[in-house]
C-alpha positions as CSV (number, residue, x, y, z in Angstrom):
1,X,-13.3,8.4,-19.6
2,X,-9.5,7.8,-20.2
3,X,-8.6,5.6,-17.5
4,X,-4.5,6.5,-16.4
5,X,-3.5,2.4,-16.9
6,X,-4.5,3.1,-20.8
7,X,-2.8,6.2,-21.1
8,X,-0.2,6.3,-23.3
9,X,2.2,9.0,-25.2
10,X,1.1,11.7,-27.3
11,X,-2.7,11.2,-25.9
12,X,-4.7,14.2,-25.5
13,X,-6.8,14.0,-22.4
14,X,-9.8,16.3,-21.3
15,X,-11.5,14.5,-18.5
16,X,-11.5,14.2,-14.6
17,X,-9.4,12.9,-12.3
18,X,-8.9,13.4,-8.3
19,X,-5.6,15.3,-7.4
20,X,-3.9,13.0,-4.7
21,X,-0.8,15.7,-4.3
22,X,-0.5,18.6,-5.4
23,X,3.0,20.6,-4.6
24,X,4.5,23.8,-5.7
25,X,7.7,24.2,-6.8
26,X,10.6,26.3,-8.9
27,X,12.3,25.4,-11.7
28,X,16.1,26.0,-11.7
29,X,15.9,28.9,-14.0
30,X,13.3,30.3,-10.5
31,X,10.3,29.9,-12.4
32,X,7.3,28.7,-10.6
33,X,5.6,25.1,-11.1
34,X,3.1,22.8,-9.9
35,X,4.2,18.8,-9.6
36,X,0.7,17.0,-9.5
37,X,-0.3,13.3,-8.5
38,X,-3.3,12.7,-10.8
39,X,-5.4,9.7,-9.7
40,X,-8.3,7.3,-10.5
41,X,-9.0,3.8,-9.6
42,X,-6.5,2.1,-11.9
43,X,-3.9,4.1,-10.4
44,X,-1.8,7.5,-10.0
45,X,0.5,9.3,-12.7
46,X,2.4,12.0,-12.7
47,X,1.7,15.6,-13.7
48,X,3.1,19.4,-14.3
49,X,1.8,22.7,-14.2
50,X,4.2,24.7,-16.1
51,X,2.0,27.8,-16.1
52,X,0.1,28.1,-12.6
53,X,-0.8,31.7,-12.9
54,X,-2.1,31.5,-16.6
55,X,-6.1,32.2,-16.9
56,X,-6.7,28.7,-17.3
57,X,-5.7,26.7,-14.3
58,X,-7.9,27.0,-11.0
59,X,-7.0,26.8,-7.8
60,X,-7.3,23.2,-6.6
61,X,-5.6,20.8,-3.7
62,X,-5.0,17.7,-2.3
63,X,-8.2,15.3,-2.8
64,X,-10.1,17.8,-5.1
65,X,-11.4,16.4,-8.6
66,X,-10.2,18.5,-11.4
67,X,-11.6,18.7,-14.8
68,X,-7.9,18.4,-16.9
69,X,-7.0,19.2,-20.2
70,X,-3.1,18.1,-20.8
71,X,-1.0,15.9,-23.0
72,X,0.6,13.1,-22.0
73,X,4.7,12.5,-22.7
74,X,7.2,10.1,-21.4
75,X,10.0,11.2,-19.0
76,X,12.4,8.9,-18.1
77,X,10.2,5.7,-19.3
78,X,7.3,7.0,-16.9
79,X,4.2,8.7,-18.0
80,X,3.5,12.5,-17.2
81,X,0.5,14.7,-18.1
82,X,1.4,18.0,-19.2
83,X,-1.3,19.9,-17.7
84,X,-2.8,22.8,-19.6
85,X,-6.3,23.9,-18.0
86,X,-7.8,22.4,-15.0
87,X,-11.0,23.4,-13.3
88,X,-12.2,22.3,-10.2
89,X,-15.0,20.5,-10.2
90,X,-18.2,20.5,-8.1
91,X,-19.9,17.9,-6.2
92,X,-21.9,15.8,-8.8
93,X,-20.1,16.0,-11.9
94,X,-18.3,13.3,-10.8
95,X,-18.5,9.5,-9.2
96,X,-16.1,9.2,-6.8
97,X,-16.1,5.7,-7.3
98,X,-13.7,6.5,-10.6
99,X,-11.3,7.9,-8.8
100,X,-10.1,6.1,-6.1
101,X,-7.6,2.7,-6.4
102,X,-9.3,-0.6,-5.7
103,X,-7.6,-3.9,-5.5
104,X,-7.8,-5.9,-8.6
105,X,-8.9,-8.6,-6.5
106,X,-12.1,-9.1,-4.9
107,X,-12.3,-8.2,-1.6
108,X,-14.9,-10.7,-0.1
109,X,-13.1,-13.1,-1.5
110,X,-9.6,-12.7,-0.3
111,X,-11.1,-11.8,3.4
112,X,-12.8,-15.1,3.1
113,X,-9.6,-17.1,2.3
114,X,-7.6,-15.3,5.2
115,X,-10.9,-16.5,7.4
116,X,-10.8,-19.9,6.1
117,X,-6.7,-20.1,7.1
118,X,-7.4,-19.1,10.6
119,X,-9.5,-21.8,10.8
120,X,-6.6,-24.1,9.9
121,X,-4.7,-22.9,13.2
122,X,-4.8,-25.6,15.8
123,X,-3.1,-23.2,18.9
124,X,-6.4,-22.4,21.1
125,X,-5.1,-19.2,22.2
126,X,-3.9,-17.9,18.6
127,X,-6.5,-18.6,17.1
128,X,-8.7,-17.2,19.8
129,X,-6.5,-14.3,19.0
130,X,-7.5,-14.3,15.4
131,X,-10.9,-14.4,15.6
132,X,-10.8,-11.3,18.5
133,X,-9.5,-9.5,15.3
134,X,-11.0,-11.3,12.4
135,X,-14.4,-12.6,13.4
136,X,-15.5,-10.6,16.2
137,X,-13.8,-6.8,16.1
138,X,-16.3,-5.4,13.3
139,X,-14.8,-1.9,13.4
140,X,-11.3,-3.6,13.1
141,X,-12.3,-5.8,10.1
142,X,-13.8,-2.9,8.2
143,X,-11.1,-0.7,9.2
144,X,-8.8,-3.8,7.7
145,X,-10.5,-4.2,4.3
146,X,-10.8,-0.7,3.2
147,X,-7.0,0.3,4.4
148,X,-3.9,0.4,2.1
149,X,-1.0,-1.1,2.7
150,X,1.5,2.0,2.3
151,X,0.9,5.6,1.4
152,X,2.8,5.4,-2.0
153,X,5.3,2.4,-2.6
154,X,3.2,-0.9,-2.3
155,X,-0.1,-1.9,-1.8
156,X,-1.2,1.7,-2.2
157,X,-5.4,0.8,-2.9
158,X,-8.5,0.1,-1.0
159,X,-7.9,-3.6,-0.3
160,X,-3.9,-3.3,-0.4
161,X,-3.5,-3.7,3.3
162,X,-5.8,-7.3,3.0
163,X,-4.7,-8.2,-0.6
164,X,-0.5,-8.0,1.3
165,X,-1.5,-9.6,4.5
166,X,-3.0,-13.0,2.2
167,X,-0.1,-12.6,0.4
168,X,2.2,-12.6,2.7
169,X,0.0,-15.5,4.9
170,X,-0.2,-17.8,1.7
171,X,4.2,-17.4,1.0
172,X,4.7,-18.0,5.2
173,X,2.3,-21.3,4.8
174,X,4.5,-22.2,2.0
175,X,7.6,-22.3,3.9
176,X,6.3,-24.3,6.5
177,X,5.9,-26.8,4.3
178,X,9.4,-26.5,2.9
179,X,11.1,-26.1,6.3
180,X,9.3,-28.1,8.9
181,X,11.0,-26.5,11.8
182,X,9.2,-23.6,11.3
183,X,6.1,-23.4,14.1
184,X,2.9,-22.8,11.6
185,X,0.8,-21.6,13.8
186,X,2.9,-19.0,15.1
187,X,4.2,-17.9,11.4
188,X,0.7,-18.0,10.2
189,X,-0.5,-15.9,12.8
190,X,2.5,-13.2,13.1
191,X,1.8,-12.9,9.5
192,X,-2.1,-12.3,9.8
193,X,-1.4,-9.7,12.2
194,X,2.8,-8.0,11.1
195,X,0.4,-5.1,9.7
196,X,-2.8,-5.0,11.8
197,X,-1.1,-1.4,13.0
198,X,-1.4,0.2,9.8
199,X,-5.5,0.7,10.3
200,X,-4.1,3.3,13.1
201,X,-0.8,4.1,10.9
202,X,-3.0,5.5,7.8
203,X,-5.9,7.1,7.4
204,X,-8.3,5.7,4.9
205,X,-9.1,6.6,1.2
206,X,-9.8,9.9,-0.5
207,X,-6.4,10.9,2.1
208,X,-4.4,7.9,2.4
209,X,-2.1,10.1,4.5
210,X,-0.3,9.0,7.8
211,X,-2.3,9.9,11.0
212,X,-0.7,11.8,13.9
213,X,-0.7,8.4,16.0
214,X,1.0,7.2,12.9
215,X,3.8,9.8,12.6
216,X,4.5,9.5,16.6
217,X,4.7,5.4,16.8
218,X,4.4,3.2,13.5
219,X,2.5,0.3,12.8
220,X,5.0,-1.7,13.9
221,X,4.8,-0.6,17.5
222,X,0.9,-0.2,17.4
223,X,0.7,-3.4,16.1
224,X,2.3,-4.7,18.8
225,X,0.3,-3.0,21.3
226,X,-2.8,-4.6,20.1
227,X,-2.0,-7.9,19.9
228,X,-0.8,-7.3,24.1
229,X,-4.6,-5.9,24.1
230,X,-6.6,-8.7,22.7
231,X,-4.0,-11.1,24.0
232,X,-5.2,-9.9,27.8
233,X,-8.6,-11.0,27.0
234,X,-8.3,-14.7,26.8
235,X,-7.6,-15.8,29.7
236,X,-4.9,-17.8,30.6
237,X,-2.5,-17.1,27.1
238,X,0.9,-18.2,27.5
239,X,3.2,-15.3,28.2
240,X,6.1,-16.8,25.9
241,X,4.1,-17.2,23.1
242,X,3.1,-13.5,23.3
243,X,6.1,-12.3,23.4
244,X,7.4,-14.9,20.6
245,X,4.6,-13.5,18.5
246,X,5.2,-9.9,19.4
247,X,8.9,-10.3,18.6
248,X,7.8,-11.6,15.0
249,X,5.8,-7.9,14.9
250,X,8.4,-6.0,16.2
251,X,11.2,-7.6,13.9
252,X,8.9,-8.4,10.3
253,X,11.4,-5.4,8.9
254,X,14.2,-7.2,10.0
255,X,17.1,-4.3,10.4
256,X,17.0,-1.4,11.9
257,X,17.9,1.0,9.4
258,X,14.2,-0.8,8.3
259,X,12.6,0.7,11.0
260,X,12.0,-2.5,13.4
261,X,12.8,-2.0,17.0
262,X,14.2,-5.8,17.0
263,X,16.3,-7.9,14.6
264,X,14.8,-11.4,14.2
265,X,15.6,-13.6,17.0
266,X,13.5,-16.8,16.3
267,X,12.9,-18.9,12.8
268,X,9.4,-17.4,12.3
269,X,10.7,-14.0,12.5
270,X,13.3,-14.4,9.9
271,X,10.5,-16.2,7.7
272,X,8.0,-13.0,8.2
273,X,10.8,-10.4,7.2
274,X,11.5,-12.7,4.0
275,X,7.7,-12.8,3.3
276,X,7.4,-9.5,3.9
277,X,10.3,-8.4,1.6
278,X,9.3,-10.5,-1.1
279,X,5.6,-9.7,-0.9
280,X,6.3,-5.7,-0.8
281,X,9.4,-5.8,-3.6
282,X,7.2,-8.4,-6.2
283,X,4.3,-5.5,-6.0
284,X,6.8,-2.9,-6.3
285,X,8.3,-4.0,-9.4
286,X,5.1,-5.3,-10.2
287,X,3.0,-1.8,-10.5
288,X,6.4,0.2,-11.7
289,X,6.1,-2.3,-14.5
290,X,2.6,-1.0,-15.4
291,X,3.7,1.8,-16.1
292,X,6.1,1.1,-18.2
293,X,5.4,2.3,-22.5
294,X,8.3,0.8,-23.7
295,X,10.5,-2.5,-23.1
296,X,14.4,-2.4,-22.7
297,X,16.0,-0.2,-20.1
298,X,14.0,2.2,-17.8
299,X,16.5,4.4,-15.9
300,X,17.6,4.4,-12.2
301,X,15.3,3.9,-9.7
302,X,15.8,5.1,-6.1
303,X,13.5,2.2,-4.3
304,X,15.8,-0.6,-5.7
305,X,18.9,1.6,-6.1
306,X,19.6,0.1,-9.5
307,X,18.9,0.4,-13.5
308,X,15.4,-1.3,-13.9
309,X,14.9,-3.3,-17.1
310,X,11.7,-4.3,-19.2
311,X,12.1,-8.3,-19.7
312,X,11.9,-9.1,-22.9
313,X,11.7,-12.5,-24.7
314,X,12.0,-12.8,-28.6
């Protein structure tokens, strides 16, 4: 099988893959097209129908596996598969295994590392906290391992929404040692649990879509919420450091054109936006890179609002 991260320009390729989006559109000239979101575990690139309606293309949608025959070109320094026939496929001729995007990282592993930081936390009632979510809450945890972290711009894999949240964990443990005024156990834990919404936010894998609770009130908000739930379980939990560590959820976007409901207010809060930031920009740049055939410059893009270059070093 041609795996999408070895594709490369002028390849011929006639195998499956699982259609993530599929969306019909016109040309400017009125002439009808299909933009397609090919995908398989190493990740997602774009495709075209230019001829829908010929007698070789099937009908096919969102999560189906397609059996494509296309050529793949560069637009704009990105791939794109030229789509010529596509059949739909039926169940068993394929393992859909190949087609959906895995962390790199293993999974076990990185779970065990965020468990083994949680039992650095010295607070008795957040890490009490931690373990309601971590340790104890078995539909939460696998809820938390198998979810993304985003629908399409970061983190967008089975794992993504653990592989960000050590991430994120590991950079906020760094700055405590840099800046000591920083409280560590309330960073570490806001930044354990800034995304614990997003297992209600987005649905899981073949979808990877936002959910109607999603749509109506965010992860950020949900988030909140359940940390207020668990928090009512252990008895006695300080009500100012709920709300410090809610504040830390409710501000980790840090404006409000960003979608939090709060700016940060307290030192941990500002240190989980910049974490956050950091974490979700280094992983942008870091998969629009992969896709990258040649070095020098690659064109505009919207997410970073500037020309993106390929470093090179001779």
């Amino acid at each position: 099988m041609k795996f999408i991260k070895d594709m490369k320009p002028g390849d011929r390729v006639a195998d499956i893959y699982m259609c993530k989006h599929k969306l019909s559109a016109t040309t400017k000239n009125g002439k009808e097209y299909y933009s397609v979101t090919l995908q398989d575990k190493t990740g997602t690139v774009d495709a075209k129908v230019w001829e829908p309606n010929s007698e070789g293309i099937d009908e096919f949608d969102d999560t189906d596996c397609i059996d494509v025959f296309g050529e793949v070109t560069s637009f704009n320094g990105a791939l794109q598969v030229n789509i010529k026939r596509a059949r739909k496929c039926r169940e068993g001729e394929f393992d859909l295994a190949l087609y959906l995007p895995v962390s790199s990282k293993d999974i076990e592993v990185m779970y065990k590392e965020l468990l083994g930081i949680i039992g650095t936390i010295e607070n008795t009632y957040l890490k009490q906290l931690l373990e309601l979510f971590f340790v104890k809450d078995d539909s939460f945890i696998t809820l938390f391992k198998k979810s993304s972290a985003a629908k399409t711009v970061h983190h967008a894999f089975i794992g993504g929404l653990l592989e960000h949240t050590l991430s994120v964990t590991k950079l906020c443990n760094y700055y405590c040692t840099a800046y000591p005024m920083l409280k560590r156990d309330l960073l570490l834990t806001a930044a354990m649990c800034h995304d614990i919404g997003k297992v209600r936010e987005i649905s899981l894998f073949p979808v990877n879509d936002y959910t109607d609770e999603g749509q109506f009130l965010g992860h950020i908000v949900m988030g909140c919420e359940m940390i207020g739930t668990k928090a009512s379980l252990i008895p006695g939990f300080p009500e100012l450091l709920k709300q410090q560590l809610q504040h830390c959820i409710l501000a980790h976007h840090g404006e409000f054109e960003y979608g939090s409901p709060k700016k940060p207010s307290i030192i941990e809060a500002v240190a989980l936006n910049m974490a956050d930031n950091t974490d979700a920009k280094m992983e942008t740049f870091t998969e629009l890179l992969g896709n990258i055939t040649e070095p020098g410059w690659q064109g505009y893009n919207k997410f970073f609002e500037t020309n993106i270059f390929q470093t090179k070093i001779d």
